[in-house]
N, CA, C and O atoms as CSV, one atom per row, in Angstrom:
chain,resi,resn,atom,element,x,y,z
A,1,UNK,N,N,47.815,-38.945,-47.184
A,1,UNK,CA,C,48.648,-40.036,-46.728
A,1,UNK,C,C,48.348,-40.278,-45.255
A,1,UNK,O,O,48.544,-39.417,-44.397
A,2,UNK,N,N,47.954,-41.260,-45.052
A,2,UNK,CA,C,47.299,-41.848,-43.951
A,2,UNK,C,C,48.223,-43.263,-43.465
A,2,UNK,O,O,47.567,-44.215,-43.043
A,3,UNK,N,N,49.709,-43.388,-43.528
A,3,UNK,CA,C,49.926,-44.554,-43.184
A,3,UNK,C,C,50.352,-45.055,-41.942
A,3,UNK,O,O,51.497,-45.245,-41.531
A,4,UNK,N,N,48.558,-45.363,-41.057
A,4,UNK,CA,C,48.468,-46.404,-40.025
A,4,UNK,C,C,48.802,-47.488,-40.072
A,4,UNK,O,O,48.885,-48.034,-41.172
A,5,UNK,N,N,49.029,-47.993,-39.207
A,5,UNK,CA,C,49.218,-49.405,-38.360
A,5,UNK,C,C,48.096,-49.962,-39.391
A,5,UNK,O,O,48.280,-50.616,-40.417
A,6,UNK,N,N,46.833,-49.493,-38.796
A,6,UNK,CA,C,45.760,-50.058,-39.332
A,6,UNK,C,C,44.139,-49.423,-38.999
A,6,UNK,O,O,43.529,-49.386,-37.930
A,7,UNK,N,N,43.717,-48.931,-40.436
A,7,UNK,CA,C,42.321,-48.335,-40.361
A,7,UNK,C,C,40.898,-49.240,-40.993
A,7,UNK,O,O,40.803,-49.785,-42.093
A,8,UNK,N,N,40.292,-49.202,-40.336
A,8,UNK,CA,C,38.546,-49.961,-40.251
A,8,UNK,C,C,38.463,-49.742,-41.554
A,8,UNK,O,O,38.670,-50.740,-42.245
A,9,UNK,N,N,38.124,-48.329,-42.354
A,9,UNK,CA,C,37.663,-48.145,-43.049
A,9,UNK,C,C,38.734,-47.370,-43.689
A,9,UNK,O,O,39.510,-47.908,-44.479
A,10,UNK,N,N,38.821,-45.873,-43.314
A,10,UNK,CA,C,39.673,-44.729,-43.923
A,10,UNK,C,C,38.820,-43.958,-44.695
A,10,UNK,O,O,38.724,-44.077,-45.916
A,11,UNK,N,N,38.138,-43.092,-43.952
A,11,UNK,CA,C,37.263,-41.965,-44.358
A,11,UNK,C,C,38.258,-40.947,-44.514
A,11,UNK,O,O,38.284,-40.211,-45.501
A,12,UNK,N,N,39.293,-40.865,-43.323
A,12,UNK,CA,C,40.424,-39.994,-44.399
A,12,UNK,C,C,40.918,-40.134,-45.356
A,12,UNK,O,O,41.418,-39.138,-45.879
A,13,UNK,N,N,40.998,-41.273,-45.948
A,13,UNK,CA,C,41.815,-41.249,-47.500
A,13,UNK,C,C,40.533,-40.785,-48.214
A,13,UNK,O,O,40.554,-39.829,-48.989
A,14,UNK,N,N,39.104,-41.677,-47.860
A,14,UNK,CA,C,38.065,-40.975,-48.907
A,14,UNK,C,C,38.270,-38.980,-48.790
A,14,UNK,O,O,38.686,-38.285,-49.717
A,15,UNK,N,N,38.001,-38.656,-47.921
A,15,UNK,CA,C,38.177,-36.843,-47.634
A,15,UNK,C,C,39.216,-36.321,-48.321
A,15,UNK,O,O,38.958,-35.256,-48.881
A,16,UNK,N,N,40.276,-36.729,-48.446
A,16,UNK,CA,C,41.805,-36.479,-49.126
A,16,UNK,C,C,41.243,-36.629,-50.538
A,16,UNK,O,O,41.294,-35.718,-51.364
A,17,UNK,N,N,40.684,-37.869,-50.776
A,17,UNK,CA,C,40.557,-38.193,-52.763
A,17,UNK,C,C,40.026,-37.281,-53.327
A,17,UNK,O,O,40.415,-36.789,-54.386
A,18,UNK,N,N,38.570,-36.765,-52.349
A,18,UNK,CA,C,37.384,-36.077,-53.255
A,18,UNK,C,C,38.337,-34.691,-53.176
A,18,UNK,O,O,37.745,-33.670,-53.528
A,19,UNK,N,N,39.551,-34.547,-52.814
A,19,UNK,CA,C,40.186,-33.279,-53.215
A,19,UNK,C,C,41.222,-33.673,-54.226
A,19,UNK,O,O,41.900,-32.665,-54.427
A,20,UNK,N,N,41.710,-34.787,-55.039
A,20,UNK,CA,C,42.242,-35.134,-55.452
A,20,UNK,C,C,43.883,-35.326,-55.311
A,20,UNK,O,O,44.837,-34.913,-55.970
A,21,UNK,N,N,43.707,-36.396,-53.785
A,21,UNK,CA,C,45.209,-36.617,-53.398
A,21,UNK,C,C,45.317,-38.134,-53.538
A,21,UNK,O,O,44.447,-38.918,-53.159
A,22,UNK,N,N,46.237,-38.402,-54.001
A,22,UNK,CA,C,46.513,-39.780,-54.080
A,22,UNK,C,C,46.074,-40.018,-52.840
A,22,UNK,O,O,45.640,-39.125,-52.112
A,23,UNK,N,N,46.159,-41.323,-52.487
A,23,UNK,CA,C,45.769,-42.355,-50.997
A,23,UNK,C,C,47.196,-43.120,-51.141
A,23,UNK,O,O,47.605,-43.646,-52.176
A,24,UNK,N,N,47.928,-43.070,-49.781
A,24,UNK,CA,C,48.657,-43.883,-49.091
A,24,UNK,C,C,48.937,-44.478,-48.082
A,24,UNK,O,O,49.531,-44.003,-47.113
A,25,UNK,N,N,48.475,-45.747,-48.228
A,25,UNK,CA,C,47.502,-46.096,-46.978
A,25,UNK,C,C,48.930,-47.611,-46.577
A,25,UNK,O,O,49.984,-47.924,-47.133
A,26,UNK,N,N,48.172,-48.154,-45.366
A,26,UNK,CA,C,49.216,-49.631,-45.789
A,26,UNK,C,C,47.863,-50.531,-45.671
A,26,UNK,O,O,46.695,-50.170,-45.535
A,27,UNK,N,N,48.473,-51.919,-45.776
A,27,UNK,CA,C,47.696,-52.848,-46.214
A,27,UNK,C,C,47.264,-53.693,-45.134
A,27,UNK,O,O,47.177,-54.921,-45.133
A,28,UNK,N,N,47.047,-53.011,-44.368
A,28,UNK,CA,C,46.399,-53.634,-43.092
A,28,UNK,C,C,45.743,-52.731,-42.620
A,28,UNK,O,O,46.059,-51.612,-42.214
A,29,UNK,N,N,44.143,-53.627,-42.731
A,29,UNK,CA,C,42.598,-52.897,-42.131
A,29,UNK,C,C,41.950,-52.875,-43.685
A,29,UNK,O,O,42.228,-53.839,-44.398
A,30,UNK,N,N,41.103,-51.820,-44.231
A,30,UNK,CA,C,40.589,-52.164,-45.211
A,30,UNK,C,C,40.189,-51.020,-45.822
A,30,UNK,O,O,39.108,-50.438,-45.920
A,31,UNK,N,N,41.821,-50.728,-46.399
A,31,UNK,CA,C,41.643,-49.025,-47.090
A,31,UNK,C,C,41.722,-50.066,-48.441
A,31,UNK,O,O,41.421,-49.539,-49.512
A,32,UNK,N,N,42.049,-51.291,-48.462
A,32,UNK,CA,C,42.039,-51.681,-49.977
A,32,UNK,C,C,40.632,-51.919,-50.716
A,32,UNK,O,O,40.298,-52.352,-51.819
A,33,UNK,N,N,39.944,-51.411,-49.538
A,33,UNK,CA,C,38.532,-51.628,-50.170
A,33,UNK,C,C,38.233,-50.147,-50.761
A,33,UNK,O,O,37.154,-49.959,-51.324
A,34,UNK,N,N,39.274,-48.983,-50.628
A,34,UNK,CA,C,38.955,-47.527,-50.877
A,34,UNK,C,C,40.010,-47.719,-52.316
A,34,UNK,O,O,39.663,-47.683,-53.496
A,35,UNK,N,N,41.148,-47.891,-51.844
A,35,UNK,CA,C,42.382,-47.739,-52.916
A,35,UNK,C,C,42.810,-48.666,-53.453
A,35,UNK,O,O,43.191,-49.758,-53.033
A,36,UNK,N,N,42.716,-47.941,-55.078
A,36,UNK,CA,C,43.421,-49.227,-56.251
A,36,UNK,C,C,44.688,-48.894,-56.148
A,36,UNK,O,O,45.042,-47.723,-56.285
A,37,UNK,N,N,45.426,-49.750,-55.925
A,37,UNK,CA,C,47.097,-50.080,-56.136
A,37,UNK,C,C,47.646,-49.637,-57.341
A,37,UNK,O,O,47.694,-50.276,-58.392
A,38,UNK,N,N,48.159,-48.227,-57.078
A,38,UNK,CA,C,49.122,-47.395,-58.445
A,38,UNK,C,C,47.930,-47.453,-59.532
A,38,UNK,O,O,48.102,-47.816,-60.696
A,39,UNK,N,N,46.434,-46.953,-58.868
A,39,UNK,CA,C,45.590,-46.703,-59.881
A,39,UNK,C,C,45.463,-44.905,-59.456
A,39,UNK,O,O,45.909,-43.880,-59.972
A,40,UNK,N,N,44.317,-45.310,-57.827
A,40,UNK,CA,C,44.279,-44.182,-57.431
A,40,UNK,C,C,44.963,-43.870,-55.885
A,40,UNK,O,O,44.347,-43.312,-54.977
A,41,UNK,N,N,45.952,-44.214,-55.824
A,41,UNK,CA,C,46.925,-44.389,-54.319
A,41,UNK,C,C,47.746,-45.571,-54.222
A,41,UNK,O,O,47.720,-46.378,-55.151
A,42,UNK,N,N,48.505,-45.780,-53.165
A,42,UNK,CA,C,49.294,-46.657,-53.169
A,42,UNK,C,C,48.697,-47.449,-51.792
A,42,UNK,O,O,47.906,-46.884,-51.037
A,43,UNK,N,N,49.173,-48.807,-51.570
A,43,UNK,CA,C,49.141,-49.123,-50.596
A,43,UNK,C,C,50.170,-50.454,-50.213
A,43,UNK,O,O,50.327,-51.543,-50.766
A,44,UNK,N,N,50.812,-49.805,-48.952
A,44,UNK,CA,C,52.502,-50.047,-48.170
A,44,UNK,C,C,52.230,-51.394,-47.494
A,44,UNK,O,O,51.036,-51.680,-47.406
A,45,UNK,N,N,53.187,-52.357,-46.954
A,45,UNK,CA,C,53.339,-53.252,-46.114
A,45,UNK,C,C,53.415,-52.078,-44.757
A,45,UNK,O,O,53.993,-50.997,-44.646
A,46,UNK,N,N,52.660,-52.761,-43.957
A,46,UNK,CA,C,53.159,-51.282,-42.257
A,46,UNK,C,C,54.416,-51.576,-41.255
A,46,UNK,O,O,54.809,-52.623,-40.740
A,47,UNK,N,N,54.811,-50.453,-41.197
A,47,UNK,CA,C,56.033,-50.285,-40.788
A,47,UNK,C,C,57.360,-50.215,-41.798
A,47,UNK,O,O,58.509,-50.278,-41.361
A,48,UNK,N,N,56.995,-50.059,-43.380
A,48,UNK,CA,C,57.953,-50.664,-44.343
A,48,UNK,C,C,58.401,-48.992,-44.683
A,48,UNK,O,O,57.791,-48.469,-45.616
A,49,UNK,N,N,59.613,-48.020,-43.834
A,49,UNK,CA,C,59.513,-46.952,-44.265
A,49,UNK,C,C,60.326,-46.795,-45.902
A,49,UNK,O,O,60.213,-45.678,-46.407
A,50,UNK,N,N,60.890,-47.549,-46.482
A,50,UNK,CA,C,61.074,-47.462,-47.308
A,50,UNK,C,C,60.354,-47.741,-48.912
A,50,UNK,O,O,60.788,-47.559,-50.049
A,51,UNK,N,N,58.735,-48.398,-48.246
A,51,UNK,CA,C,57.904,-48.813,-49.191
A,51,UNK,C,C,57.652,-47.338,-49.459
A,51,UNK,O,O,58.014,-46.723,-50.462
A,52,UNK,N,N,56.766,-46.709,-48.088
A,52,UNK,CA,C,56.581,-45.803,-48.274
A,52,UNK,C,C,56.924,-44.523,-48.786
A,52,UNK,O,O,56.211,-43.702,-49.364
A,53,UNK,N,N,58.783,-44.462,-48.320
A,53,UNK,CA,C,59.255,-43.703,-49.127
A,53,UNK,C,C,59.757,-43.714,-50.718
A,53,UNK,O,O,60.182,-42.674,-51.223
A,54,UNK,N,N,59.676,-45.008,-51.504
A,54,UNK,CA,C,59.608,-45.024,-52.933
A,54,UNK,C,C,57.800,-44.460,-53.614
A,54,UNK,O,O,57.732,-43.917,-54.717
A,55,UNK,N,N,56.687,-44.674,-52.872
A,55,UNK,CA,C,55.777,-44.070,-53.281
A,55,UNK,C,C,55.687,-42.308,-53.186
A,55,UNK,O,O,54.954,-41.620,-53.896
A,56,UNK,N,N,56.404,-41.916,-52.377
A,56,UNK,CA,C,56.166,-40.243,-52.323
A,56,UNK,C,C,57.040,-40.353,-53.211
A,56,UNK,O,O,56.511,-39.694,-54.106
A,57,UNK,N,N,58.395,-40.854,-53.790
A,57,UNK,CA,C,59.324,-40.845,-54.366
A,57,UNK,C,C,58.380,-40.425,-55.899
A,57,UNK,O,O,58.254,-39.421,-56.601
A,58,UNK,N,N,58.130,-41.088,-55.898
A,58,UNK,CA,C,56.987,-41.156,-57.760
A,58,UNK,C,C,56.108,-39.916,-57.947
A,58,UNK,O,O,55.730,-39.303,-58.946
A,59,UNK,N,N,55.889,-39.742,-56.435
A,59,UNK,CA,C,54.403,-38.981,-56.902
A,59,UNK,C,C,55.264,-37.458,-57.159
A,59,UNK,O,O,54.819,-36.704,-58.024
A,60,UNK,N,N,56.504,-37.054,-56.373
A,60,UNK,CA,C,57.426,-36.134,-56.269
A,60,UNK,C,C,58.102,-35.572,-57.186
A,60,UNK,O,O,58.341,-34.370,-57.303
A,61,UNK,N,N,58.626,-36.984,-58.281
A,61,UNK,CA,C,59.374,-36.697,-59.597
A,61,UNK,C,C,58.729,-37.113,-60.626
A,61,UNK,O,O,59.147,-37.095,-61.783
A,62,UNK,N,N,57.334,-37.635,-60.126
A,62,UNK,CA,C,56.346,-37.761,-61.914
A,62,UNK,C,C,54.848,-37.325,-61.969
A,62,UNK,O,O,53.796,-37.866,-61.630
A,63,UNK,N,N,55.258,-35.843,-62.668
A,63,UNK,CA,C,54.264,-35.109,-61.871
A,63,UNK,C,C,52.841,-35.755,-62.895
A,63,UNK,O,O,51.650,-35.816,-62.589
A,64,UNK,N,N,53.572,-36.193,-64.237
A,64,UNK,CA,C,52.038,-36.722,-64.760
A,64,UNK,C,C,51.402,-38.427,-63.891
A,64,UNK,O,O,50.336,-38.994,-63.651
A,65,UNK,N,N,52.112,-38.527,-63.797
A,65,UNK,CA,C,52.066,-39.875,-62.583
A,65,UNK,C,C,51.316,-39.209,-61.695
A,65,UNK,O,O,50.132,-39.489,-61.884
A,66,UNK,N,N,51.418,-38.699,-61.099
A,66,UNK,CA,C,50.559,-37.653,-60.013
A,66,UNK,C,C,49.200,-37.232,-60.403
A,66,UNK,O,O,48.151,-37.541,-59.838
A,67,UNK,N,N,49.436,-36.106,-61.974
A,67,UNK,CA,C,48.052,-35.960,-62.298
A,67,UNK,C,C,47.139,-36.885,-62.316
A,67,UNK,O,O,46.065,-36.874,-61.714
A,68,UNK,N,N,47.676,-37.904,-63.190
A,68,UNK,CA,C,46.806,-38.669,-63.345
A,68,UNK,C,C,45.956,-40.007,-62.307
A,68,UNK,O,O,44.830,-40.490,-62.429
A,69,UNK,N,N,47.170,-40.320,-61.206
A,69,UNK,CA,C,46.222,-40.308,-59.547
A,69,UNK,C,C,45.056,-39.726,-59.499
A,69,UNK,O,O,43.890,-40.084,-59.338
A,70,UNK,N,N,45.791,-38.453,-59.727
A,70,UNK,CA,C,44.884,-37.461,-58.233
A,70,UNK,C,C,43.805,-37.395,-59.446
A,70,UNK,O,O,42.894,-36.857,-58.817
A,71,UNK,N,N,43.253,-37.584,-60.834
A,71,UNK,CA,C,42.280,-37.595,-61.112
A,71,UNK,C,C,41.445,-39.005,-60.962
A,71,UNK,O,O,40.231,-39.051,-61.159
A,72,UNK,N,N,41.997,-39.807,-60.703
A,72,UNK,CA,C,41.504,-40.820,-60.744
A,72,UNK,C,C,41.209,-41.363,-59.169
A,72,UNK,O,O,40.640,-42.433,-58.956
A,73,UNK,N,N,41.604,-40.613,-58.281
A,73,UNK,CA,C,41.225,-40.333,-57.004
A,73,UNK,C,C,40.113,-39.559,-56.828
A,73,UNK,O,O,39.195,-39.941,-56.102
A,74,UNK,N,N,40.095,-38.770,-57.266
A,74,UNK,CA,C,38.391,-37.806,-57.109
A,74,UNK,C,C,37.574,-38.874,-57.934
A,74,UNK,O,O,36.453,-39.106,-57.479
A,75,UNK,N,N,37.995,-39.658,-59.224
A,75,UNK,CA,C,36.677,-40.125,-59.876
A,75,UNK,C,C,36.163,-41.262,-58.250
A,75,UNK,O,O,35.097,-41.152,-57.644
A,76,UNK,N,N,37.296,-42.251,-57.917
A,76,UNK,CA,C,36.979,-43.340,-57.366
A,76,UNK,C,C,36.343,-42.976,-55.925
A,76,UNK,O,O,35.575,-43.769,-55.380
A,77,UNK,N,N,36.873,-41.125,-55.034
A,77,UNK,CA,C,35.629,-41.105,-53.940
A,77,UNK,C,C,34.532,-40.872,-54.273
A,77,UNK,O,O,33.647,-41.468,-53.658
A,78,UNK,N,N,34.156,-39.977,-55.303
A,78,UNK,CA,C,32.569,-39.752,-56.342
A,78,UNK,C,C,31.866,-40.903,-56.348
A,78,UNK,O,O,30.663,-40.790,-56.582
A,79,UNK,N,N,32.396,-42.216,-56.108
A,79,UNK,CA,C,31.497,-43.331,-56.037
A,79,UNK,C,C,31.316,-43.550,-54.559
A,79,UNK,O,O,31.196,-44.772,-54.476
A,80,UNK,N,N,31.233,-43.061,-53.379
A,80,UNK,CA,C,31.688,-43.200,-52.647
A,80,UNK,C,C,30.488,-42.086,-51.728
A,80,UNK,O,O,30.517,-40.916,-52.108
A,81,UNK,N,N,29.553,-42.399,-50.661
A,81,UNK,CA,C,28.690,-41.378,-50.180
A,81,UNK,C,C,28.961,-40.379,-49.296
A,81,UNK,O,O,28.448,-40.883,-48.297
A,82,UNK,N,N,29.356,-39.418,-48.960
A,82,UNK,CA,C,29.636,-37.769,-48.437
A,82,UNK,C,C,29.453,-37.953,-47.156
A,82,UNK,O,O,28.592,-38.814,-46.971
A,83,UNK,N,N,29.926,-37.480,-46.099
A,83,UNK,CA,C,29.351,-37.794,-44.973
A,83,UNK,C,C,27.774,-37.003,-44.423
A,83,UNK,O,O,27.034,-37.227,-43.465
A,84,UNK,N,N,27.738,-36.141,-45.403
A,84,UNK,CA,C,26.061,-35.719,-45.508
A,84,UNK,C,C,25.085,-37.286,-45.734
A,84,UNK,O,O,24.295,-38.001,-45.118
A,85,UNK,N,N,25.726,-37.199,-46.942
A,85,UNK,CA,C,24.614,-38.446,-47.353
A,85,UNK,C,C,24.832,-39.844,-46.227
A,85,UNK,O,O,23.875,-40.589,-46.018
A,86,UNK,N,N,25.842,-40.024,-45.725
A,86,UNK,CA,C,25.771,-41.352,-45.361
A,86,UNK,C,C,25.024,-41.340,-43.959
A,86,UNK,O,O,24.752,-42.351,-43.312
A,87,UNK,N,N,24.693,-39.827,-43.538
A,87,UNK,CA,C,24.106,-39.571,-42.378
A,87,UNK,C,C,22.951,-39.526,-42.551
A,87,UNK,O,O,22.208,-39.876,-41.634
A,88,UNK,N,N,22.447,-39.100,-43.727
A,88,UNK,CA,C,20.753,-39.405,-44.193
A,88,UNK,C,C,20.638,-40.871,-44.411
A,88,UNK,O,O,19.686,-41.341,-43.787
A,89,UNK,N,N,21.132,-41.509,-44.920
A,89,UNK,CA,C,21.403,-42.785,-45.160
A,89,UNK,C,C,20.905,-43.284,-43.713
A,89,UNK,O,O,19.736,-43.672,-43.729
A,90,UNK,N,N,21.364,-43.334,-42.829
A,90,UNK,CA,C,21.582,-43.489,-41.703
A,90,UNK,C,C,19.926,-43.462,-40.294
A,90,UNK,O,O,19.313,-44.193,-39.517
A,91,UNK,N,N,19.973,-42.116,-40.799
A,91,UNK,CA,C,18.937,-41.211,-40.074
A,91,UNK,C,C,17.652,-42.039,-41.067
A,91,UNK,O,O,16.788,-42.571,-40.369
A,92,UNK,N,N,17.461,-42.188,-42.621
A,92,UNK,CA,C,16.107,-43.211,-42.965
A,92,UNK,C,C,15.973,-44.038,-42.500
A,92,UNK,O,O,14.853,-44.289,-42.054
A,93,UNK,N,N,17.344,-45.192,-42.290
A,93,UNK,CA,C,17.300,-46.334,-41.487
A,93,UNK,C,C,16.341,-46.444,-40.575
A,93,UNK,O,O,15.420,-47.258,-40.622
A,94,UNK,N,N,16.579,-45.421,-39.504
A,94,UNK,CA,C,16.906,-45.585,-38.039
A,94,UNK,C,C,14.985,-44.696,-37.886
A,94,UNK,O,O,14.347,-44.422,-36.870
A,95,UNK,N,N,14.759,-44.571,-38.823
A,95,UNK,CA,C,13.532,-43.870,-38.849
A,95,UNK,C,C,12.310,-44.825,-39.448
A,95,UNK,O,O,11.125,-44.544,-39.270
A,96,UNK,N,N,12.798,-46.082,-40.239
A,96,UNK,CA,C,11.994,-46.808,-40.663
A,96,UNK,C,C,11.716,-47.653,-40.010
A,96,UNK,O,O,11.006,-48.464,-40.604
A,97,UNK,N,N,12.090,-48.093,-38.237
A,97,UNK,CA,C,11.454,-48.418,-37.808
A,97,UNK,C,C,10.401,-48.553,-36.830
A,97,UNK,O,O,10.975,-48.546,-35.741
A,98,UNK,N,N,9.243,-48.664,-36.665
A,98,UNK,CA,C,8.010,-48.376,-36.188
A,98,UNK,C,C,8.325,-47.486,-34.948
A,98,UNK,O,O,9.351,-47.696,-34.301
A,99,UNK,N,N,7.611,-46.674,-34.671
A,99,UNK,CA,C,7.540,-46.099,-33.048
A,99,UNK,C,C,6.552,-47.077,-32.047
A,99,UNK,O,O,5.415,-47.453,-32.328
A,100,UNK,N,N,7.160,-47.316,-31.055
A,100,UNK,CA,C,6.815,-47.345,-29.901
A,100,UNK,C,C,6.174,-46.455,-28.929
A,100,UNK,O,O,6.906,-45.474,-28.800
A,101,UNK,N,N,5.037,-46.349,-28.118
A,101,UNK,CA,C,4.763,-45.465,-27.612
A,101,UNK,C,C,5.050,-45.972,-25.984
A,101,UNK,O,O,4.818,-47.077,-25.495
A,102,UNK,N,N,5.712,-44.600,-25.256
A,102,UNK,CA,C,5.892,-45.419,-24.056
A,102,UNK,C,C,5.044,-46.454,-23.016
A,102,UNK,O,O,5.387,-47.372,-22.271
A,103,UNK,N,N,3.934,-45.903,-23.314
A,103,UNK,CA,C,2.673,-46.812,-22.707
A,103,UNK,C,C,2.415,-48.250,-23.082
A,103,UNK,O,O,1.747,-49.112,-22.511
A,104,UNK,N,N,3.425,-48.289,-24.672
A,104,UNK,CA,C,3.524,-49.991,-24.625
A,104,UNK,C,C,4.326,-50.874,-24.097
A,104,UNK,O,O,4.382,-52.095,-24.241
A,105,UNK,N,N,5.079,-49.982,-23.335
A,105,UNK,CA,C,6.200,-50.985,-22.844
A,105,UNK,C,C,5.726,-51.965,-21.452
A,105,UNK,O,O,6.514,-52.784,-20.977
């Protein structure tokens, strides 16, 4: 449960899923691009403490409601690249393009 003002992305809710925790995020910034709505997390209006508190409310007193999140939270970060990989990802990029030698400058 991550509920900011507002996150870019939310690599913490991904880190939380691949352990299988629901995501509760709010709906400002672009965790809705991470979390399905009462699929695999919830996501709040910000500042709404009572949105927020009917979602812990569920996950608290329905525990198959819960299981079945938090499995469907690990499936949806599994699609989702590791911060290993997104750093290789990254590092090919940044490697595919040509060298320069200082003498050409």
């Amino acid at each position: 449960m991550v509920p900011s003002s507002y996150e870019g992305l939310g690599i913490a809710y991904l880190e939380g899923m691949r352990f299988g925790l629901p995501a509760i995020a709010t709906t400002a910034g672009a965790a809705h691009e991470i979390i399905s709505q009462d699929r695999d997390g919830f996501l709040v209006p910000p500042k709404d403490a009572a949105a927020l508190a009917r979602c812990l409310g569920i996950l608290i007193k329905d525990r198959r409601q819960l299981l079945k999140m938090s499995l469907a939270a690990q499936e949806s970060a599994a699609g989702h690249p590791t911060w290993a990989e997104g750093v290789a990802r990254i590092h090919r990029f940044l490697h595919g393009f040509p060298r320069q030698r200082a003498a050409d400058h």
